[in-house]
ChimeraX commands (.cxc) that place a marker at each C-alpha (Angstrom):
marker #1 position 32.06,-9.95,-6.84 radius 0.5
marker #1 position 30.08,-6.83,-7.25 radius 0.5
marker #1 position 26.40,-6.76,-6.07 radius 0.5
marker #1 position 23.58,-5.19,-7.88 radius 0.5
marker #1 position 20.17,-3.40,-7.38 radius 0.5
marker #1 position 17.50,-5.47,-9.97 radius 0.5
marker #1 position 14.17,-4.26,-10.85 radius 0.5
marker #1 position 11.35,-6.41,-11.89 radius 0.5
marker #1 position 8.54,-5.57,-13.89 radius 0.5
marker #1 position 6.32,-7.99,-15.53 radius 0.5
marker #1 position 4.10,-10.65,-15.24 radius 0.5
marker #1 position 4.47,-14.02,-12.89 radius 0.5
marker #1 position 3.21,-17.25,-15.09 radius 0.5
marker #1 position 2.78,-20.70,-13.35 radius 0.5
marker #1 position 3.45,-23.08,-16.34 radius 0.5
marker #1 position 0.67,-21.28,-18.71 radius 0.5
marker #1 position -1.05,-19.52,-16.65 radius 0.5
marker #1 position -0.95,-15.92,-15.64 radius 0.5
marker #1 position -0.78,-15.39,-12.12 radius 0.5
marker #1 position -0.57,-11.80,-12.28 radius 0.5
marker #1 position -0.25,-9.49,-15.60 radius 0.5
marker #1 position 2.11,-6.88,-13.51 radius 0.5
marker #1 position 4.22,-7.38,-10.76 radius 0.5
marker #1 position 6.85,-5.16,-9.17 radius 0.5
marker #1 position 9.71,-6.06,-7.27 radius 0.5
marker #1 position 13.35,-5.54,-6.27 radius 0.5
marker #1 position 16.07,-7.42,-4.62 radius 0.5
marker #1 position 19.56,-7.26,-4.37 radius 0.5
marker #1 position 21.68,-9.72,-5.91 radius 0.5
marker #1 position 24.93,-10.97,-7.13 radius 0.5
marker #1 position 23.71,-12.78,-10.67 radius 0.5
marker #1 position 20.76,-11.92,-12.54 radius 0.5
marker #1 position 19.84,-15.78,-12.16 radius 0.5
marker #1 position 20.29,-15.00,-8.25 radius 0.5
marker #1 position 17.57,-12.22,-8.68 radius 0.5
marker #1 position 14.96,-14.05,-10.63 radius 0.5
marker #1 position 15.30,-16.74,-7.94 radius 0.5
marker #1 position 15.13,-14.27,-5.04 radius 0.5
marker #1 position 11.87,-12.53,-6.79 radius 0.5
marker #1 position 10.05,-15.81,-6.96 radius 0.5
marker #1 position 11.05,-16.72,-3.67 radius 0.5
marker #1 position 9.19,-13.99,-2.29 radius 0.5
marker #1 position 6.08,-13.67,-5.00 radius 0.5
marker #1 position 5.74,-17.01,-3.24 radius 0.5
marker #1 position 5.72,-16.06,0.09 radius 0.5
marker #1 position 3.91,-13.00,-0.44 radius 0.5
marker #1 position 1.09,-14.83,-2.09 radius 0.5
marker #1 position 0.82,-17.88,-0.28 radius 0.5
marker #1 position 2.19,-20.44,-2.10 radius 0.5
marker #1 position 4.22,-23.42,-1.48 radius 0.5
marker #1 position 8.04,-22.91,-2.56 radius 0.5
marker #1 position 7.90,-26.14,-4.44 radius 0.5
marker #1 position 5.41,-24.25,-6.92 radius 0.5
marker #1 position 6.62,-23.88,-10.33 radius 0.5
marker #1 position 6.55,-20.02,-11.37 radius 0.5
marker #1 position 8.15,-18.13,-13.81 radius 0.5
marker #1 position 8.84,-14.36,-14.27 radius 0.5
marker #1 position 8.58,-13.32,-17.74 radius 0.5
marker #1 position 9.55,-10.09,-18.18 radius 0.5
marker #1 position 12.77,-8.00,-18.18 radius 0.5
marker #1 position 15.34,-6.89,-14.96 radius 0.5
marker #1 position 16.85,-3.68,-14.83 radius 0.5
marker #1 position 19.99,-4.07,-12.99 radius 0.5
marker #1 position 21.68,-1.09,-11.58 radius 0.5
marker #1 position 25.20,-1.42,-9.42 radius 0.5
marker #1 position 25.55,-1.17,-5.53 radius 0.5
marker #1 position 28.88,1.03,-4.41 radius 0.5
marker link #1:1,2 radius 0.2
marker link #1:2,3 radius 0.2
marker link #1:3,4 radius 0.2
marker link #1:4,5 radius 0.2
marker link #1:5,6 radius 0.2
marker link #1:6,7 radius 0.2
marker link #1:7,8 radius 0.2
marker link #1:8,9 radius 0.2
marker link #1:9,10 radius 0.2
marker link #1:10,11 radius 0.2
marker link #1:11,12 radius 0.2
marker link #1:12,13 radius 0.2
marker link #1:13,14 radius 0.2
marker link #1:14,15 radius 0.2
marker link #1:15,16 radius 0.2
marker link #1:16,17 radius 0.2
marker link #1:17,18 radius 0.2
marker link #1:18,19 radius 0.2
marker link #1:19,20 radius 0.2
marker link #1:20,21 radius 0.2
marker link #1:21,22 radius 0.2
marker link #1:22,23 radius 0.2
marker link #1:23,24 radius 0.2
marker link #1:24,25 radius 0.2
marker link #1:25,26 radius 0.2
marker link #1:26,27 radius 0.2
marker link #1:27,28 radius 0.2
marker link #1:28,29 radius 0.2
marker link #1:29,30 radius 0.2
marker link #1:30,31 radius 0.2
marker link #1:31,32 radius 0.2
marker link #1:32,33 radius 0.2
marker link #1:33,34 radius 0.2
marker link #1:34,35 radius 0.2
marker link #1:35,36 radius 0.2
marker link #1:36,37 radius 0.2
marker link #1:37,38 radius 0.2
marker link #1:38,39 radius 0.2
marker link #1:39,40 radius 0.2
marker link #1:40,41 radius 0.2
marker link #1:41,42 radius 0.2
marker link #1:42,43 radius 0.2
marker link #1:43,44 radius 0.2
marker link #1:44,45 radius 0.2
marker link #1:45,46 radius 0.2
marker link #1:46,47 radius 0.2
marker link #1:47,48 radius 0.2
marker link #1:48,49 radius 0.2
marker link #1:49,50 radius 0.2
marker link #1:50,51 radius 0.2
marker link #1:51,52 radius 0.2
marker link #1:52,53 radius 0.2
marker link #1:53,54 radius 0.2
marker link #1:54,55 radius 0.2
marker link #1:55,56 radius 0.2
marker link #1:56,57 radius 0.2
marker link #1:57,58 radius 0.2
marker link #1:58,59 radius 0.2
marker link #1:59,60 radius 0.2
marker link #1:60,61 radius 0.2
marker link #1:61,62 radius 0.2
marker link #1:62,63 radius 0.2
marker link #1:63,64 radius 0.2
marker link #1:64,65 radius 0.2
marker link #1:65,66 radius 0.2
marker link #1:66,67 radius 0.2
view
């Protein structure tokens, strides 16, 4: 399975509410479901939040290929 570079650049929404109106980010990944995971993983940790909190990341990942 190949892995891939993924770029995030958007906003970060807790149900309906804007948490921040642009956030950038990148992780490596295998899936483009594993990315979005990974990024709120660590919007999480980076902001202090529990990992049980509900966020969502809106916008669009540009995925480039590793190798």
């Amino acid at each position: 399975m190949p892995l891939y570079k993924f770029a995030y650049n958007g906003p970060v929404k807790s149900f309906d509410n804007v948490l921040t109106s642009h956030w950038k980010a990148e992780t490596n990944a295998f899936s483009e479901a594993r990315a979005r995971s990974n990024l709120a993983y660590r919007y999480k940790k980076e902001h202090g939040m529990s990992e049980s909190t509900k966020i969502t990341l809106t916008g669009s990942l540009t995925c480039k290929p590793i190798g």
